[in-house]
Biotite code that builds the C-alpha atoms (Angstrom):
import biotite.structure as struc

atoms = struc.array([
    struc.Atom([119.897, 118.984, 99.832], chain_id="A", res_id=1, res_name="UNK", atom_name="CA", element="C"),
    struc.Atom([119.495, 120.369, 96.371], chain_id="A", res_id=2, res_name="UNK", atom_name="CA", element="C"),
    struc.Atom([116.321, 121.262, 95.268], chain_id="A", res_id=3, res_name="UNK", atom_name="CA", element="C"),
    struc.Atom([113.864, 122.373, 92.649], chain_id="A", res_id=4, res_name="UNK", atom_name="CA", element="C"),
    struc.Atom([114.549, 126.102, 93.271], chain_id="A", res_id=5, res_name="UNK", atom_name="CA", element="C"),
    struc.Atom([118.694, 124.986, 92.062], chain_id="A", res_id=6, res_name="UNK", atom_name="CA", element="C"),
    struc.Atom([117.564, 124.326, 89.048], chain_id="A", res_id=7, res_name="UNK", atom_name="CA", element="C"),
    struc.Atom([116.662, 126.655, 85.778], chain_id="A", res_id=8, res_name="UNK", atom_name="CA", element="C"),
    struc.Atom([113.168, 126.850, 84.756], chain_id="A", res_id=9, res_name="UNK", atom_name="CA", element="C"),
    struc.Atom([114.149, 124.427, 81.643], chain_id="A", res_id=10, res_name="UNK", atom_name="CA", element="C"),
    struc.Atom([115.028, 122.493, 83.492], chain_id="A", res_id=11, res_name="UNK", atom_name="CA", element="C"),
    struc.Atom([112.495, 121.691, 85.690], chain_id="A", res_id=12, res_name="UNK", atom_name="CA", element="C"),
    struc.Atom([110.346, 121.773, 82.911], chain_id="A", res_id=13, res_name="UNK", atom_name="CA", element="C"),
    struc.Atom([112.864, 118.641, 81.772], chain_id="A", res_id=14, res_name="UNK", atom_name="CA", element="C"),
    struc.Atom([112.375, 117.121, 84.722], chain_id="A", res_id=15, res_name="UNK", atom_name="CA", element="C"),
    struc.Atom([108.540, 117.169, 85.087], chain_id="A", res_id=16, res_name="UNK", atom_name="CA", element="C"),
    struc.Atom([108.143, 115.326, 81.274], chain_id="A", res_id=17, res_name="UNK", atom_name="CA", element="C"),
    struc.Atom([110.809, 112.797, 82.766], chain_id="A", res_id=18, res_name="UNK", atom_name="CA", element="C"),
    struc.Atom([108.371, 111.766, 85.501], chain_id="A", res_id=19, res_name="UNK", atom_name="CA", element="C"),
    struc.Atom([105.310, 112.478, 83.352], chain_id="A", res_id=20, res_name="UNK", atom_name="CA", element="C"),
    struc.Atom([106.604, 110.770, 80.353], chain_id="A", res_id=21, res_name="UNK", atom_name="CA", element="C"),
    struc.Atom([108.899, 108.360, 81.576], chain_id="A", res_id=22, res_name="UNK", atom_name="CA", element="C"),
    struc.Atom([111.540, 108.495, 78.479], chain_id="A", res_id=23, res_name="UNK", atom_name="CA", element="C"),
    struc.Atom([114.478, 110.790, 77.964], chain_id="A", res_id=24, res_name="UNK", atom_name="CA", element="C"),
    struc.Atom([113.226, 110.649, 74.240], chain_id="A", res_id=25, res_name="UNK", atom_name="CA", element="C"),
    struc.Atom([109.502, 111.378, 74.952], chain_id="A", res_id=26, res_name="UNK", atom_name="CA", element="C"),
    struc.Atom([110.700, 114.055, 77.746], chain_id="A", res_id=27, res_name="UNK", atom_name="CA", element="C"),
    struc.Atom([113.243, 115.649, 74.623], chain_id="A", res_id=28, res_name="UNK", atom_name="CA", element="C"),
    struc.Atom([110.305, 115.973, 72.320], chain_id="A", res_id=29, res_name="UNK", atom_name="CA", element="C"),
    struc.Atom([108.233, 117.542, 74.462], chain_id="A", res_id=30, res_name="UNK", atom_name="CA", element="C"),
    struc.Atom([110.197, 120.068, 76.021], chain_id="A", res_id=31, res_name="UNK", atom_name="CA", element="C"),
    struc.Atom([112.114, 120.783, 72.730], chain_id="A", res_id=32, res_name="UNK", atom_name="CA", element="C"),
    struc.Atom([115.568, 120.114, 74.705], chain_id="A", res_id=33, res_name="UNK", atom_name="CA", element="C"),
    struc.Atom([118.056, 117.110, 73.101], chain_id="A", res_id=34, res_name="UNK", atom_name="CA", element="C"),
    struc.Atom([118.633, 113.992, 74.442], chain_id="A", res_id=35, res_name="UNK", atom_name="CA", element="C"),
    struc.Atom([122.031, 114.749, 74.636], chain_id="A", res_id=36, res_name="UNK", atom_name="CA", element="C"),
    struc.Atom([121.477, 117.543, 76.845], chain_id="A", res_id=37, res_name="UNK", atom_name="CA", element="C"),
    struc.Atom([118.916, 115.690, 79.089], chain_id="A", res_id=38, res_name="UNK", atom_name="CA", element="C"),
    struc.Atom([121.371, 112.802, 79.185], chain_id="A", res_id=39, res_name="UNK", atom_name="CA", element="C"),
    struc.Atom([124.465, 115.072, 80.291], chain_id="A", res_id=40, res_name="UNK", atom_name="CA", element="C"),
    struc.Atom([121.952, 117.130, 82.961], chain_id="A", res_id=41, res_name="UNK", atom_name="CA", element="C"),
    struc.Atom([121.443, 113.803, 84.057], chain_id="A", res_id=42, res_name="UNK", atom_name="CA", element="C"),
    struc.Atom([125.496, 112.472, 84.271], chain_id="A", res_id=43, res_name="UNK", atom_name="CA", element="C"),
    struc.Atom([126.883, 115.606, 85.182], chain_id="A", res_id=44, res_name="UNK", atom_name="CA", element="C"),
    struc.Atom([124.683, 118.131, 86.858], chain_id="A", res_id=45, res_name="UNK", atom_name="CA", element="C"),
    struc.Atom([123.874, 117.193, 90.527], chain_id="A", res_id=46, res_name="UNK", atom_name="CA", element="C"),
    struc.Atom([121.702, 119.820, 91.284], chain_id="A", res_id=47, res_name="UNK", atom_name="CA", element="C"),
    struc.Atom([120.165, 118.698, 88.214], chain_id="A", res_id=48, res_name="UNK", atom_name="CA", element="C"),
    struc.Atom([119.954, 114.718, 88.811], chain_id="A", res_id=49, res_name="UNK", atom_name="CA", element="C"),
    struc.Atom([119.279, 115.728, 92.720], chain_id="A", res_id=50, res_name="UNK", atom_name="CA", element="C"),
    struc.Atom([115.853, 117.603, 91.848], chain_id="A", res_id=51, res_name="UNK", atom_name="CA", element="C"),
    struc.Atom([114.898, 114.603, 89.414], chain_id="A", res_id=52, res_name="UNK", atom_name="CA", element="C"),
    struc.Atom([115.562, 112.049, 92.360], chain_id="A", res_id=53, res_name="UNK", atom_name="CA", element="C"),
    struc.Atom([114.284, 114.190, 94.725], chain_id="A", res_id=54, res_name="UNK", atom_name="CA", element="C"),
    struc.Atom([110.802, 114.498, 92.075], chain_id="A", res_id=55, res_name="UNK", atom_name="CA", element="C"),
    struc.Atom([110.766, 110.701, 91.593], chain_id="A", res_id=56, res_name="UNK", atom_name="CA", element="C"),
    struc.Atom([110.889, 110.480, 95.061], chain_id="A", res_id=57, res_name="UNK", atom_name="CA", element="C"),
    struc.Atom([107.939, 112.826, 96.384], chain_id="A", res_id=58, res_name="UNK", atom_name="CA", element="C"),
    struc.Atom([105.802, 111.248, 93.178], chain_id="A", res_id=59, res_name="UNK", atom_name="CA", element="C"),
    struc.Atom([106.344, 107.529, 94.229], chain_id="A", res_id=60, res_name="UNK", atom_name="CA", element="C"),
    struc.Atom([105.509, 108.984, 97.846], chain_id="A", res_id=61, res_name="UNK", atom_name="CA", element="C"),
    struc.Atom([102.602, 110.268, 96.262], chain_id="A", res_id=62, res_name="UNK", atom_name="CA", element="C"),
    struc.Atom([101.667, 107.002, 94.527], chain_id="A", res_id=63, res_name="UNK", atom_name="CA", element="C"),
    struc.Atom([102.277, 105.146, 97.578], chain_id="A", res_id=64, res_name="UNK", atom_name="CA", element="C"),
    struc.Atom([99.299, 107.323, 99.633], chain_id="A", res_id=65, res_name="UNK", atom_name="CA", element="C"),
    struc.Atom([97.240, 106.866, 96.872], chain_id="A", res_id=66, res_name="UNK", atom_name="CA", element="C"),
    struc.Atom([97.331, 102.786, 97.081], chain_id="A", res_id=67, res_name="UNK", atom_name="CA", element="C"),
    struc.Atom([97.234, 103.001, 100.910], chain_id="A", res_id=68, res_name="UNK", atom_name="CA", element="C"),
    struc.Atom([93.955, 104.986, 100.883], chain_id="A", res_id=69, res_name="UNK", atom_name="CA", element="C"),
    struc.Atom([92.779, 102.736, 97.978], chain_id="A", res_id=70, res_name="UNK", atom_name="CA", element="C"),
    struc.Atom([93.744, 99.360, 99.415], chain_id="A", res_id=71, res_name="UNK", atom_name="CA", element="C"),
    struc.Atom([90.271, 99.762, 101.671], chain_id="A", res_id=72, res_name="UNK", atom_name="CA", element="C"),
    struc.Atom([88.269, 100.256, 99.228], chain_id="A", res_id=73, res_name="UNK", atom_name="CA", element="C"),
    struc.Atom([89.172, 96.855, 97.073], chain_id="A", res_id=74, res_name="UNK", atom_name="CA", element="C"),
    struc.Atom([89.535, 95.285, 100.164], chain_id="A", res_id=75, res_name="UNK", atom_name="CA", element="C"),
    struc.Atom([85.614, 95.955, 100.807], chain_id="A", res_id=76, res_name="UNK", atom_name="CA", element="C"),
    struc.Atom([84.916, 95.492, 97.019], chain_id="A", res_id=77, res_name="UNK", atom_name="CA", element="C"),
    struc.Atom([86.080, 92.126, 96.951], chain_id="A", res_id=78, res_name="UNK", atom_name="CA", element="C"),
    struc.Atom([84.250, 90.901, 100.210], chain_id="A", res_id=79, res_name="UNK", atom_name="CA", element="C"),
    struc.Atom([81.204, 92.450, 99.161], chain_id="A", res_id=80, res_name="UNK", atom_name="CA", element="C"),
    struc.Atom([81.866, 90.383, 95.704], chain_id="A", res_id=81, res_name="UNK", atom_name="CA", element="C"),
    struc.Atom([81.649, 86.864, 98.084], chain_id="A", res_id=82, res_name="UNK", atom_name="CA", element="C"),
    struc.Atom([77.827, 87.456, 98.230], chain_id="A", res_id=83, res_name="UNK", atom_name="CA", element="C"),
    struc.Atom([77.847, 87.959, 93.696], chain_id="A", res_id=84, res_name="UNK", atom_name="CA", element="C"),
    struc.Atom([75.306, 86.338, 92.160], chain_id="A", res_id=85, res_name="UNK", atom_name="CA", element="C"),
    struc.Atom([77.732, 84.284, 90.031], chain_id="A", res_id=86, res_name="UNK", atom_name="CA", element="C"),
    struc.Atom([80.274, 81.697, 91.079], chain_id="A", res_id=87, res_name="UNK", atom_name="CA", element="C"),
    struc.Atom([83.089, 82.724, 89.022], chain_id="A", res_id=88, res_name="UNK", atom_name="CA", element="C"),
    struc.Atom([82.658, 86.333, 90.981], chain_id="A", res_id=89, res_name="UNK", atom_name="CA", element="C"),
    struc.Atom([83.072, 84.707, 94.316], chain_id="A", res_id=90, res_name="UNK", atom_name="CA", element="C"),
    struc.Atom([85.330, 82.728, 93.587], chain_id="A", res_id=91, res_name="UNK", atom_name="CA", element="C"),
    struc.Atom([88.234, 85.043, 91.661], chain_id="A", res_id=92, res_name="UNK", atom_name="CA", element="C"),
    struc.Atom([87.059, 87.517, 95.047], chain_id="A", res_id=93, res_name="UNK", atom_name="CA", element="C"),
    struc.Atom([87.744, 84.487, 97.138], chain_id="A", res_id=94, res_name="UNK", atom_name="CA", element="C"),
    struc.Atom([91.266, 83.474, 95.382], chain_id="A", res_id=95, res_name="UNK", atom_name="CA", element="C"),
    struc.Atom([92.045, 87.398, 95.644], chain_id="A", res_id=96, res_name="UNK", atom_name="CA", element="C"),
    struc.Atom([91.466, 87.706, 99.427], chain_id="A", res_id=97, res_name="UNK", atom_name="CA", element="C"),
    struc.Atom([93.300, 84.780, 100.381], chain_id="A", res_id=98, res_name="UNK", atom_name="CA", element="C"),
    struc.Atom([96.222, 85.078, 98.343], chain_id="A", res_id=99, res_name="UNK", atom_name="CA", element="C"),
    struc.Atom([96.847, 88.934, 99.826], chain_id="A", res_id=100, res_name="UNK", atom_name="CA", element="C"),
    struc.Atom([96.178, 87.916, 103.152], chain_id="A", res_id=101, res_name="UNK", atom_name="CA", element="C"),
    struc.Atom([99.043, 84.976, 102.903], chain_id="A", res_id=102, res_name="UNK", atom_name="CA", element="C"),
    struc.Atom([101.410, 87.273, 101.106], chain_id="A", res_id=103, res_name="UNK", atom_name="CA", element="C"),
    struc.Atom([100.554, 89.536, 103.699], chain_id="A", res_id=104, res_name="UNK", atom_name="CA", element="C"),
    struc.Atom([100.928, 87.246, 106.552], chain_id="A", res_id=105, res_name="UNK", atom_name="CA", element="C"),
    struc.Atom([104.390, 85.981, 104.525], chain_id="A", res_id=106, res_name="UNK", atom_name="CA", element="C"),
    struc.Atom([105.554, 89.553, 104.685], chain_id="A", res_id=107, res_name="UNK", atom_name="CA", element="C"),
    struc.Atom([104.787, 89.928, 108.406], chain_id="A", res_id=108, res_name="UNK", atom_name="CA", element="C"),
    struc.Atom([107.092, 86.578, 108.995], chain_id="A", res_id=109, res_name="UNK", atom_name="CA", element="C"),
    struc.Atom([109.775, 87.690, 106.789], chain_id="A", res_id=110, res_name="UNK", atom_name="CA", element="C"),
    struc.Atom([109.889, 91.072, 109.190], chain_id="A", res_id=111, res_name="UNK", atom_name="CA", element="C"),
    struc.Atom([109.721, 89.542, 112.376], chain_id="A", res_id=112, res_name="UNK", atom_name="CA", element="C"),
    struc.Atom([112.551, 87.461, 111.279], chain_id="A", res_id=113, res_name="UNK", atom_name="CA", element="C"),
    struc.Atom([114.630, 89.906, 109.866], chain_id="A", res_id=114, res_name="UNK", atom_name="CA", element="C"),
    struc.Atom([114.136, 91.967, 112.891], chain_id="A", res_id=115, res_name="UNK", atom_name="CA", element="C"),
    struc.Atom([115.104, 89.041, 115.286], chain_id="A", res_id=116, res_name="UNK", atom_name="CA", element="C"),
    struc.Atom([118.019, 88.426, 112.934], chain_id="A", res_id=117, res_name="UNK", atom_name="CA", element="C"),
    struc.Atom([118.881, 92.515, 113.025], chain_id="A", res_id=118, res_name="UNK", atom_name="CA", element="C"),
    struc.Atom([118.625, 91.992, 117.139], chain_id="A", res_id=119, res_name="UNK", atom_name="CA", element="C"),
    struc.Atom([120.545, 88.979, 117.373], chain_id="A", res_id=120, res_name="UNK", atom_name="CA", element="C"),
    struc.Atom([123.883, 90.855, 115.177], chain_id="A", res_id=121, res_name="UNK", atom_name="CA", element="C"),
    struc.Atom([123.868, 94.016, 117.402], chain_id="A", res_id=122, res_name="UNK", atom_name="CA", element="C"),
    struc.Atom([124.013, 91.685, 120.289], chain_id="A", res_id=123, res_name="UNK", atom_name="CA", element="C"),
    struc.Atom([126.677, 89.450, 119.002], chain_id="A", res_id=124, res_name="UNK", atom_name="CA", element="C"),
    struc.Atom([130.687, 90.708, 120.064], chain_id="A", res_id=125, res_name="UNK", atom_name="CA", element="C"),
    struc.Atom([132.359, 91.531, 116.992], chain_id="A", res_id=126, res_name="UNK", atom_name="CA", element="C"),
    struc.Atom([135.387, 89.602, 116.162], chain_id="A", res_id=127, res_name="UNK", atom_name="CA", element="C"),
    struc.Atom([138.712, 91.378, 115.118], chain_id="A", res_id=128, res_name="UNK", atom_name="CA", element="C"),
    struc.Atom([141.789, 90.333, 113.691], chain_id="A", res_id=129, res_name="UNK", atom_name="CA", element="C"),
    struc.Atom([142.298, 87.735, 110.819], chain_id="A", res_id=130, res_name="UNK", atom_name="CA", element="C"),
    struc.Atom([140.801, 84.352, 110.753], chain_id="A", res_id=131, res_name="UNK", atom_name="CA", element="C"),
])
């Protein structure tokens, strides 16, 4: 696997106002490298356009803890916003909580079916020749 440490420092520079910027045209300005040249880094560099996938990667990893160790908290924010003195509070923290939970519960389904479905195919003799 190509890495960070394949790259040149300009590079990685490149890379880091891709992710931070999230245009080739911001990231060009900023790191005082063309658009051309981020575009063909891009097309025709893999150890290039493996350490930006590899950076998207590890910063939507990093975006993903983020919302897991968040998701508590609004969890308890909204229940503690059933008991708000108005109405309107209790009831957009009502609507909130009960539409996650069913798209959660939804979610849940969908897997359990997709894993039956997944269990069922490995199970099933595969047929060869033509129809």
């Amino acid at each position: 696997m190509t890495g960070i440490q394949d790259i040149s420092p300009r590079q990685a520079k490149a890379i880091t106002a891709l992710l931070g910027l999230g245009s080739v045209e911001g990231a060009a300005r900023a790191t005082g490298i063309s658009v051309a040249t981020l575009w063909r880094w891009q097309r025709n560099d893999p150890a290039f356009a493996s350490a930006l996938r590899e950076a998207r990667q590890t910063a939507l990893d990093d975006a993903y803890r983020l919302l897991q160790g968040s998701a508590l908290v609004a969890v308890l924010r909204l229940k503690n916003l059933l008991n708000a003195r108005s109405e309107q509070v209790q009831l957009a923290a009502a609507r909130a909580l009960l539409d996650n939970a069913l798209k959660v519960a939804e979610l849940q389904n969908l897997e359990e079916r997709i894993s039956a479905l997944e269990a069922a195919t490995e199970q099933t003799p595969r047929r060869t020749g033509t129809w």
